[in-house]
N, C-alpha and C positions, 0 to 999 in steps of 0.2 A: 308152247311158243318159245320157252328157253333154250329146249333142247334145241329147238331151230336154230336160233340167235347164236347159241355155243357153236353150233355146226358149221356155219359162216366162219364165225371166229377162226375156228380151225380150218379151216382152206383157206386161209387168208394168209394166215400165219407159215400153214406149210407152205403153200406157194411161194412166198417172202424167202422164207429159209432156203429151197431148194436153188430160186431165183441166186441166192447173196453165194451158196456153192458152186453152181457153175459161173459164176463169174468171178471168185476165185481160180477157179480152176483156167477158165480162159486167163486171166494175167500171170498164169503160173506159165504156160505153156508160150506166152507171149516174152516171157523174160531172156535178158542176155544169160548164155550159160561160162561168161570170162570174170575172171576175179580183176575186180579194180575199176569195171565198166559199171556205168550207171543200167540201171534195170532196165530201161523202158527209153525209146525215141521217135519224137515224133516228128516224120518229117511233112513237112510244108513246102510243094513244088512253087517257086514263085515266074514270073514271065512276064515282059510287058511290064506296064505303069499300071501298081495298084495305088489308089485315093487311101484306102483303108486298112494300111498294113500293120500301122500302129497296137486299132483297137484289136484285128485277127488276130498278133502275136502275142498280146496280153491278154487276148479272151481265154487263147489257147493253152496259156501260163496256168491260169485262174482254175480254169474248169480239170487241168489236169492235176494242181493242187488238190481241189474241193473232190476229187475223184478219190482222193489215197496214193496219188501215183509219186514217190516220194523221192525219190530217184529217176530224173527224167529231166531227158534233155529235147528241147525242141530245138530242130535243124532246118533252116529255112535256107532250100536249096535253089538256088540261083539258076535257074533257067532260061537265060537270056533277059532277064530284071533290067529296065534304064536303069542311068544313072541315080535321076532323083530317089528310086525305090530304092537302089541300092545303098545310098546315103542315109537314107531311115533308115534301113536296115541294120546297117554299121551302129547307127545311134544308139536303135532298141538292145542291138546284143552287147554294146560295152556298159550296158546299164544293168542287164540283166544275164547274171553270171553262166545261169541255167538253159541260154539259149546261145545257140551257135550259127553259123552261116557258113556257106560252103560255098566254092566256088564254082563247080560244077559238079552233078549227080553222080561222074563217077569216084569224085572223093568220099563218098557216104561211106562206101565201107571201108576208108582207111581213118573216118572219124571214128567209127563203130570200135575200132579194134578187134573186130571179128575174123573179118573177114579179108583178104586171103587166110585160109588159115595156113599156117606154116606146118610141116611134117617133120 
């Protein structure tokens, strides 16, 4: 019966461990390759009047903390947003260093610093 119980143990554990290496490996492969850019961005299409944009921009904050994602900027890209959305929006990002707003989706990649790349 132990050796059963051990045997569990150990597929539990390998699974865990192979689990926590590929998803190293996915935020490796996810990462900016420019020196001076933050790692990691996530963007956030916004549109229309959201009620709940608040708590979405700080959930998204939160969980990408509580993730390890240490370097990361959320970009909350303005897709036709009203005003009032727009105006929270403003609020949330001058409060919160780590989050950006764009004016439209094709600035993303000149927030990025990636992209054009130049030659």
């Amino acid at each position: 019966m132990s050796k059963f119980i051990s045997g569990i143990f150990l597929v539990a554990f390998a699974t865990a461990g192979i689990v926590g290496l590929l998803r190293e490996f996915w935020l490796w492969l996810l990462k900016a390759d420019c020196p001076g850019v933050p790692a990691y961005y996530i963007v956030i299409p916004v549109s229309g009047h959201m009620e709940n944009i608040e708590g979405m921009l700080g959930s998204v904050s939160e969980r990408a903390k509580a993730a390890g994602f240490s370097k990361t900027y959320i970009v909350c890209a303005d897709c036709g947003m009203d005003a009032e959305t727009k105006l929270l929006c403003g609020k949330i990002c001058a409060g919160k260093p780590e989050t950006l707003i764009c004016c439209r989706p094709e600035e993303l990649c000149s927030i990025a610093g990636a992209w054009p790349r130049k030659k």
